[in-house]
N, C-alpha and C positions, 0 to 999 in steps of 0.2 A: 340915497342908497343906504340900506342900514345889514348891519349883523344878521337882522332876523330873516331877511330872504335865504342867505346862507344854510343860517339855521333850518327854514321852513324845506329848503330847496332837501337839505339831505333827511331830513324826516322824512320825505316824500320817497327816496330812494334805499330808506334802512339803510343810512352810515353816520357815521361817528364827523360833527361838525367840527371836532380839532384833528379832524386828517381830511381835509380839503379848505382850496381856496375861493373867494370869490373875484375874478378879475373883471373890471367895469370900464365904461369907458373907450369899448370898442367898437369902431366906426362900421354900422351895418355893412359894407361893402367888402369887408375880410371876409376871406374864407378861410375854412377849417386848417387849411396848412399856412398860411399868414398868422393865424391863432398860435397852433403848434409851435411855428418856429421864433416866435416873441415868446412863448413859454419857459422853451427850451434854451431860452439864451436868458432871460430875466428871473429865470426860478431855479437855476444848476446849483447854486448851494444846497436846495431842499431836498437833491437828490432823484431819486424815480420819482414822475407824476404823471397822470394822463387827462387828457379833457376827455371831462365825461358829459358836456352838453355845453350848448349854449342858450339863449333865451334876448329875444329884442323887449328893453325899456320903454315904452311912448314918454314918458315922462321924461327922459335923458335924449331921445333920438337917438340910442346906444342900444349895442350888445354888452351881456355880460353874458360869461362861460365860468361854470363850474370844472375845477381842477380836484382829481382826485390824488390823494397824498397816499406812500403806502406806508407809514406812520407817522404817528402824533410828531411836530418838532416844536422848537423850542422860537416861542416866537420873537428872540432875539436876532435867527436867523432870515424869517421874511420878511423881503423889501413892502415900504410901503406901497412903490409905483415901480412899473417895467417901463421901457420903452415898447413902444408896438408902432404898427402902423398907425397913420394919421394922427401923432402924440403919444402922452406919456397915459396910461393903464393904469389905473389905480388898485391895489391888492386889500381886499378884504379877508381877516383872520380871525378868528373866535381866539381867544387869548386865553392860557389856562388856568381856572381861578388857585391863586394865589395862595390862599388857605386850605382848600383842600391839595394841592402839591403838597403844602409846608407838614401838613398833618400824616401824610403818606410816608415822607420822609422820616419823621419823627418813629412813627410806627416801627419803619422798618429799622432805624436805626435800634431803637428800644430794645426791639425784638433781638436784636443780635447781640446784645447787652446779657438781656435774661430779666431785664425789666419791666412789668407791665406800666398801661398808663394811669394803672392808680395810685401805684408805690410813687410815680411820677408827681400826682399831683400832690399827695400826702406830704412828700421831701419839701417839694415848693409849698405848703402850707395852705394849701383850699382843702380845707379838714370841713366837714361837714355833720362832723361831732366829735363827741369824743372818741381818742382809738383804744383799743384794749391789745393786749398784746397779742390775742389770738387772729387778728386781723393781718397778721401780713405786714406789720411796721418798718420798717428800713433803716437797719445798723447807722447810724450818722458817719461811718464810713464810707459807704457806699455816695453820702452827697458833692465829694468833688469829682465824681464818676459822673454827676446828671448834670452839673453844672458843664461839664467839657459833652456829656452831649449834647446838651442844649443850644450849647455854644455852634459845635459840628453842625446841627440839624438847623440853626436858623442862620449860618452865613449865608448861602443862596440866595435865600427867600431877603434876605436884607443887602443884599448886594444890588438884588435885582429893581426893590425898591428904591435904591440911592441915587441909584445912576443913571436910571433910565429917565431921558430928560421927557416932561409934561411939553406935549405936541401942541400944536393951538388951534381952538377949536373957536371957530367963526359965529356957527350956528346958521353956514346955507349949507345948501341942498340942491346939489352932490357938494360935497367939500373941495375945497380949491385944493392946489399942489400942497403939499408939506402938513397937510390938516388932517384933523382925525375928526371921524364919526363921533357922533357923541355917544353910546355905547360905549367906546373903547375907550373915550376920554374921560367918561365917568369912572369908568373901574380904574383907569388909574389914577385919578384924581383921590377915587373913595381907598384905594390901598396909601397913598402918601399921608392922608389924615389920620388912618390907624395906625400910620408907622410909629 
């Protein structure tokens, strides 16, 4: 089972793959309110969600049902596995990348500064020639103003990468309890190397 059914599934239905779930691992013989109400008791931190289909695996001898989310969360919040009928459901999440978050942040922080991201990069010194004064250069005043934003704008993003412990990833197919897709354990593998 990977991310990209996910993916492929809501491309199919026009929505947004970081506001829904993938849940797997479900014993063909559930019906729709067995679905519901293992949702409804394993996904209550996420808030409002509805199942908006299901689909039989041959590969697994499983269901899996798509959960629709009615916003983006924070996927600190989503269990890996629910309890459901005949075992434990395994939860698939598209995860949201890292660096476009952190840059979003930045932006909007900047922005409420009165900062653009060129004065930005000019302060931090990726000068890409020389400056003249008619360019916009930045009072060396203003530099412990970027430094505490920079600081503001990248705790999150480095919290998120400290702490969050690297899951273990087997390399079978479906992954056992406690294991991540390899998808998901790339991207956080490849965000700890860049940390």
């Amino acid at each position: 089972m990977t991310l990209r059914l996910l993916e492929d599934w809501c491309r199919g239905m026009d929505m947004n793959p970081r506001k829904a779930l993938l849940v797997a691992g479900i014993l063909p013989t559930c019906g729709v309110a067995d679905i519901e109400e293992a949702l409804q008791a394993g996904l209550a931190p996420l808030g409002e969600h509805r199942l908006l289909g299901r689909m039989f695996r041959r590969d697994e001898n499983k269901n899996v049902a798509l959960v629709g989310l009615t916003v983006e969360t924070s996927s600190a919040l989503v269990p890996k596995e629910i309890p459901g009928k005949g075992g434990v459901w395994r939860v698939i999440f598209k995860p949201p990348d890292a660096d476009n978050e952190f840059l979003c942040r930045l932006n909007e922080f900047l922005k409420g500064e009165g900062i653009t991201m060129g004065e930005l990069t000019r302060v931090l010194g990726n000068r890409n020639g020389p400056l003249r004064l008619g360019q916009g250069m930045i009072p060396e005043i203003r530099a412990p103003m970027l430094a505490q934003a920079l600081d503001e704008a990248l705790k999150p993003t480095l919290q998120y990468l400290r702490y969050k412990k690297l899951s273990v990833f087997s390399g079978r197919d479906p992954p056992g309890p406690g294991e991540e897709e390899f998808e998901s354990w790339m991207f956080h593998t490849s965000q700890l190397q860049n940390a």
